[in-house]
C-alpha positions in Angstrom: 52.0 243.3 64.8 52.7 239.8 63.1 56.1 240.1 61.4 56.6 238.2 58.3 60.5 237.8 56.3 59.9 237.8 52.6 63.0 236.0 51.2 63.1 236.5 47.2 65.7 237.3 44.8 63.5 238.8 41.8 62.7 242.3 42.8 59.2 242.7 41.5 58.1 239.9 43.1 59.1 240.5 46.5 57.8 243.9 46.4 54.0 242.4 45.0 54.3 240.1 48.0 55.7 242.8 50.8 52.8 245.0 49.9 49.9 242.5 49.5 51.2 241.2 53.2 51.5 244.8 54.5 48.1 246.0 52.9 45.7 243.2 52.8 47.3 241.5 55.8 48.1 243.9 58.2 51.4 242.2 58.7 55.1 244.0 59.1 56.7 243.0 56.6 61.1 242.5 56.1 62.5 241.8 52.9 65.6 240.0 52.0 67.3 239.3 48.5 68.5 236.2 48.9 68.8 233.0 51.2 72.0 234.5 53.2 70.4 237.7 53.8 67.1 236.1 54.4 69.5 234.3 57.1 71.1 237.0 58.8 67.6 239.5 58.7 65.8 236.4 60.9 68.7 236.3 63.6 68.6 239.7 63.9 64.4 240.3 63.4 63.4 237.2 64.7 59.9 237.5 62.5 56.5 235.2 63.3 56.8 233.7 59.9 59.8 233.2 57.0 58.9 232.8 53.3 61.3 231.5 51.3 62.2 231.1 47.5 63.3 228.1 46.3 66.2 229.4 44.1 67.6 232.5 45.0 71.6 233.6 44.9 74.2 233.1 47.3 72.4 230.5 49.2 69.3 228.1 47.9 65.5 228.6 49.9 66.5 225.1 51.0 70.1 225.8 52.4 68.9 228.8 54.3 65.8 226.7 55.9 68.5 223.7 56.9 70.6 227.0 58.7 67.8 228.6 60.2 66.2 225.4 61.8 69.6 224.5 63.0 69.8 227.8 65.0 68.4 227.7 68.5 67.5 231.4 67.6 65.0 231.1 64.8 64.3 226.7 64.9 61.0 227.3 65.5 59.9 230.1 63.2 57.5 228.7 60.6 58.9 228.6 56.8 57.1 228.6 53.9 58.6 228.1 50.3 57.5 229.9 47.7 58.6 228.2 44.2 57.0 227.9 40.6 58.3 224.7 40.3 55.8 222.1 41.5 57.9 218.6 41.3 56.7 216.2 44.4 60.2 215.5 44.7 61.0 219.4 45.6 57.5 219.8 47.7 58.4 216.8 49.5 62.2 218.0 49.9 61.5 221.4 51.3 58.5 219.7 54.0 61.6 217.6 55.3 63.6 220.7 55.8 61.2 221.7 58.0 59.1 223.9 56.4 55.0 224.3 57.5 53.9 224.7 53.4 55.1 224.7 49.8 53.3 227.2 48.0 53.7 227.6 44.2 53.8 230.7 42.3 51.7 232.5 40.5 49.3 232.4 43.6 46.5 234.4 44.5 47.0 237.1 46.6 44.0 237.2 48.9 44.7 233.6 48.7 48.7 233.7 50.3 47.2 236.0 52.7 44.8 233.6 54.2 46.9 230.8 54.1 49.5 232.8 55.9 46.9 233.5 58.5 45.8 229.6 58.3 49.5 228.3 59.1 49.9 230.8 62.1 47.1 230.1 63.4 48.1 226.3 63.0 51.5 227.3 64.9 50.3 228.9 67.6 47.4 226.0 68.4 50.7 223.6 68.4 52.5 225.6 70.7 49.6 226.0 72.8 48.9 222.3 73.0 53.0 222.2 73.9 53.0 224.4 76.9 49.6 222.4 78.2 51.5 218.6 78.2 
């Protein structure tokens, strides 16, 4: 089964994601309440997919991306932030980080489901064309 980290501080939220992942997706889902847990649950989980608030306590979405894509361990898991705030500047910061997409709250939830399913399937067609060269 595809695990999936859900990194977000405001309780509510992470729950509403966690079970539109687990029920409409299908995924396994982890939750974290902030960027240093998020950290620490990836090392030890090593999920298919991270998503990631922007602003969360303790450590930033963007702080914990730069640590997890330092880490041989977990450099190659896909992140995704999740943020209702929309500036270019912060879209194009977090893409630098590293991450596969920026995707702004309030979404839809059928919607995050399918572009979860979009991105993995965009990862695994990558690493596919990587173990053929």
């Amino acid at each position: 089964m595809t695990k999936i980290l859900v990194a977000e501080d405001e309780r509510d939220i992470r729950e509403l994601i966690a079970f539109t992942l687990s029920s409409l997706g299908g995924f396994e889902v982890i939750k974290a309440n902030n960027g240093e847990e998020a950290v620490e649950k990836a090392r030890e989980e090593i999920p298919d997919l991270i998503l990631l608030d922007v602003r969360m306590p303790k450590m930033t979405g963007y702080e914990a991306c730069s640590q997890l894509k330092a880490d041989p361990l977990t450099q190659n898991i896909p992140i995704v932030f999740l943020s209702a705030k929309g500036q270019e500047a912060e879209i194009q910061q977090g893409l630098e980080l590293g991450a596969e997409e920026y995707i702004l709250k309030p979404f839809d939830p059928g919607e995050l489901v399918e572009k979860i399913r979009a991105i993995l399937r965009r990862v695994q067609a990558r690493r596919a064309e990587q173990v053929q060269v």
